[in-house]
Each structure stands twice: as structure tokens, then as C-alpha cells.
VOMAR-184515 format. One line per field, with one value per residue (C-alpha): x, y, z; residue number from 1; residue in three letters. Coordinates in steps of 0.25 Angstrom, whole numbers. Layout:
N
px: [X  ...]
py: [Y  ...]
pz: [Z  ...]
seq: [NUM  ...]
type: [Ala  ...]
This chain:
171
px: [275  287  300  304  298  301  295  295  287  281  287  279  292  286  295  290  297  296  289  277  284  296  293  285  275  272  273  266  257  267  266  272  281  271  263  273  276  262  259  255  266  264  266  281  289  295  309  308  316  311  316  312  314  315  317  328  320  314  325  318  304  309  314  301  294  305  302  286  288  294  309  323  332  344  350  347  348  352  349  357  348  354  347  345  356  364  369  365  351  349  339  329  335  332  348  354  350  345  352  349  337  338  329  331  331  326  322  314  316  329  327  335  343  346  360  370  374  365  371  364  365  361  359  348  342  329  316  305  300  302  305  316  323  323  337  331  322  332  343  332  328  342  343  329  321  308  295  284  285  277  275  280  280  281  279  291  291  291  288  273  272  263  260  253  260  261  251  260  274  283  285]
py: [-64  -71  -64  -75  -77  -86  -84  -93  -85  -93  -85  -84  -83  -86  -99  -108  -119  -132  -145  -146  -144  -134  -119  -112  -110  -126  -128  -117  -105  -92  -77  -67  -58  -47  -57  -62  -49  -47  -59  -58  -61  -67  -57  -53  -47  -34  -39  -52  -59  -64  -75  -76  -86  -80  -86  -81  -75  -66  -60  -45  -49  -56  -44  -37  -46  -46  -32  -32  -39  -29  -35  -33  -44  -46  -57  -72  -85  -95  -109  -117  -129  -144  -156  -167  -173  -160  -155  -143  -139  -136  -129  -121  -107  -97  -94  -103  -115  -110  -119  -109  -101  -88  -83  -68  -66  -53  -46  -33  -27  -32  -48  -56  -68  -80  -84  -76  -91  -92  -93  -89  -102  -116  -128  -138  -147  -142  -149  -145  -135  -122  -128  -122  -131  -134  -129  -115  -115  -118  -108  -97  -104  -102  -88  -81  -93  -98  -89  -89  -97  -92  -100  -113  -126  -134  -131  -129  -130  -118  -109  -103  -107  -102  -109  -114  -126  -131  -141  -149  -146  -158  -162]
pz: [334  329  324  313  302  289  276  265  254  242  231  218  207  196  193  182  184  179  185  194  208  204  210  219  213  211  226  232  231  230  233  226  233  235  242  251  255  260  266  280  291  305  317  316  328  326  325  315  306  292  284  269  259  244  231  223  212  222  230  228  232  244  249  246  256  267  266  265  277  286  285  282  274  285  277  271  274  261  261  254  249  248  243  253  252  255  241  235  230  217  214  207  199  187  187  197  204  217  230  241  246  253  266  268  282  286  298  303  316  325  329  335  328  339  332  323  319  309  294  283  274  276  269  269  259  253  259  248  238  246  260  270  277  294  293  289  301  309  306  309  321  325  320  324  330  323  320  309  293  281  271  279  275  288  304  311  326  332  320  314  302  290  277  268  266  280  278  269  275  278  293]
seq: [1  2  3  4  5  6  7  8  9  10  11  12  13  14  15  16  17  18  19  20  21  22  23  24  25  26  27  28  29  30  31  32  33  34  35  36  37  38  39  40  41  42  43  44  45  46  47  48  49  50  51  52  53  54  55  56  57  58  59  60  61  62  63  64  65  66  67  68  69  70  71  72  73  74  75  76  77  78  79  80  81  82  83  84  85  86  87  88  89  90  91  92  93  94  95  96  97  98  99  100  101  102  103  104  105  106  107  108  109  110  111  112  113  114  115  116  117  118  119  120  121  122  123  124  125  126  127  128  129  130  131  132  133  134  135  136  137  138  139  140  141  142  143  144  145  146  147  148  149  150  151  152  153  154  155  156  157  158  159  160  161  162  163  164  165  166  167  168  169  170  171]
type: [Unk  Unk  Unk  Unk  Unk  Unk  Unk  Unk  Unk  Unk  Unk  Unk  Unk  Unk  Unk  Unk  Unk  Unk  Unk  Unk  Unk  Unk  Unk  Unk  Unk  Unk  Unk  Unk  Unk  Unk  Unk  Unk  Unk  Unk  Unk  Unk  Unk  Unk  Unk  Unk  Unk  Unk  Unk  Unk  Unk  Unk  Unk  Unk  Unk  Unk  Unk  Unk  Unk  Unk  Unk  Unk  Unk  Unk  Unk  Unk  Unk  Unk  Unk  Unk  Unk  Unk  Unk  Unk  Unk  Unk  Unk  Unk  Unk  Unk  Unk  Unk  Unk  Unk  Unk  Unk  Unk  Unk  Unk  Unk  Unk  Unk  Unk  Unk  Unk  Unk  Unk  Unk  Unk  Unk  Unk  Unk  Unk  Unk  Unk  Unk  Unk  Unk  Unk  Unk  Unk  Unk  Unk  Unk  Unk  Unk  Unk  Unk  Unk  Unk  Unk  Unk  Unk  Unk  Unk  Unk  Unk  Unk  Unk  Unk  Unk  Unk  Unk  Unk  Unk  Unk  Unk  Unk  Unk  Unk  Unk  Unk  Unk  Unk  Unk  Unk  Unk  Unk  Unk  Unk  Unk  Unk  Unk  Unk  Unk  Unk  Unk  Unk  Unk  Unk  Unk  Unk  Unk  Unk  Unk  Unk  Unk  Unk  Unk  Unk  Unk  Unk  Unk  Unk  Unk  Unk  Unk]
């Protein structure tokens, strides 16, 4: 039973965008929201925290699952996304060029955080479509420890991870 767990949902959003590669919806099978918030969860200790990636578009619905899930949004955790070379991301966006992701961190019950060090930004350049980078594992690794990934694209030592795309992630 772990007490950490990340989800990195494949939201279904509806975007039509252009090209052969561009959205979700090109690179992945998706779920609506209603079908995140059902999807089955590992074995959860009473006093857990929860850290969920959402898309701007679907800051409501996010929160809908946070909820269905049994927890409470505490705070969130931005990434601020940088090209290799270090300069700022630019991104996809209906109003504004989207540079950041957000990860609602939530919890249920009282757990216990390792560090109040812990900032809640930070800057990495972006890997792939839709892939978090280490420095995101590692700042929760710092804050609450490692647990259980859904929807992972890679094994990390010392976490579970669950996914359908595990198979093809990158070493």
C-alpha cells in the first residue's frame, strides 16, 4: 500500500490541431474526465497524497477527479518548461502560448511531507509529447518519497509503474 501517488491522466479535450503528431489525441488513446474519475486506483494508504497533472483547458474537471478520487487540492506545483538548450518553451495555446504545466498536489487524510524545502516551481527542458521530467520525480522524492505512477511512460527505480506505454518508453 503506498501513500504517493502520481497521475498523469490522458485527457480527451477535443483539440483539432493541425499536422499528424500535434495533440493528444494523435499520440495516445484518451479518456474523458468521467472516466478518469472512475478508473481504478492502486491500494492507497489512508493518509496519501496525490499529485495530478491537468491541461489548462480542463482546470474544472481536474478537480472533479481529485475529488472522485477521495482527495482534497492542498496546492500545486508549476513547471516551467524550457527547450534544450535552456530557453523558454513555447508552446501549444487557444489564448496564450502555454510555457508551463501545473500538477495539483492534493492529499486525503494527514500524511507526512519529508521536507518543507520544497518550492513549488521548477524548470526543466521538455523530453517528449506529454513526458514529465526526472527533475519532477525527484522534487516529490524529496518532498513525500516515491509510490505508485498511472499512465507512466517509463520505470523509475523504486517506484510501481502502470501504463500502457511502458513498453516503448525511453531508457
Amino acid at each position: 500500500m503506498t501513500s504517493v501517488l502520481i497521475a498523469d491522466p490522458p485527457w480527451r479535450f477535443g483539440d483539432k490541431l493541425p499536422g499528424t503528431s500535434r495533440g493528444a489525441e494523435r499520440n495516445y488513446p484518451t479518456l474523458s474526465w468521467q472516466e478518469i474519475a472512475k478508473f481504478p486506483l492502486p491500494p492507497l494508504a489512508d493518509d496519501a497524497h496525490l499529485f495530478l497533472w491537468r491541461v489548462a483547458a480542463m482546470q474544472v474537471e481536474a478537480l472533479h477527479v481529485v475529488s472522485a478520487w477521495g482527495f482534497t487540492v492542498k496546492t500545486e506545483i508549476v513547471w516551467c518548461k524550457q527547450t534544450s538548450t535552456g530557453a523558454r518553451w513555447f508552446g501549444m495555446g487557444r489564448h496564450v502560448r502555454a510555457e508551463h504545466e501545473i500538477c495539483l498536489v492534493a492529499t486525503r487524510g494527514r500524511p507526512k511531507v519529508r521536507s518543507r524545502s520544497v518550492r513549488s516551481t521548477f524548470a526543466a527542458p521538455v523530453v517528449g509529447h506529454s513526458a514529465k521530467p526526472d527533475a519532477f520525480y525527484a522534487l516529490v522524492e524529496e518532498l513525500v518519497g516515491p509510490g505508485v505512477e498511472l499512465f507512466a511512460r517509463r520505470q523509475r527505480p523504486g517506484w510501481q509503474c502502470y501504463g500502457d506505454e511502458l513498453a516503448e518508453a525511453h531508457p
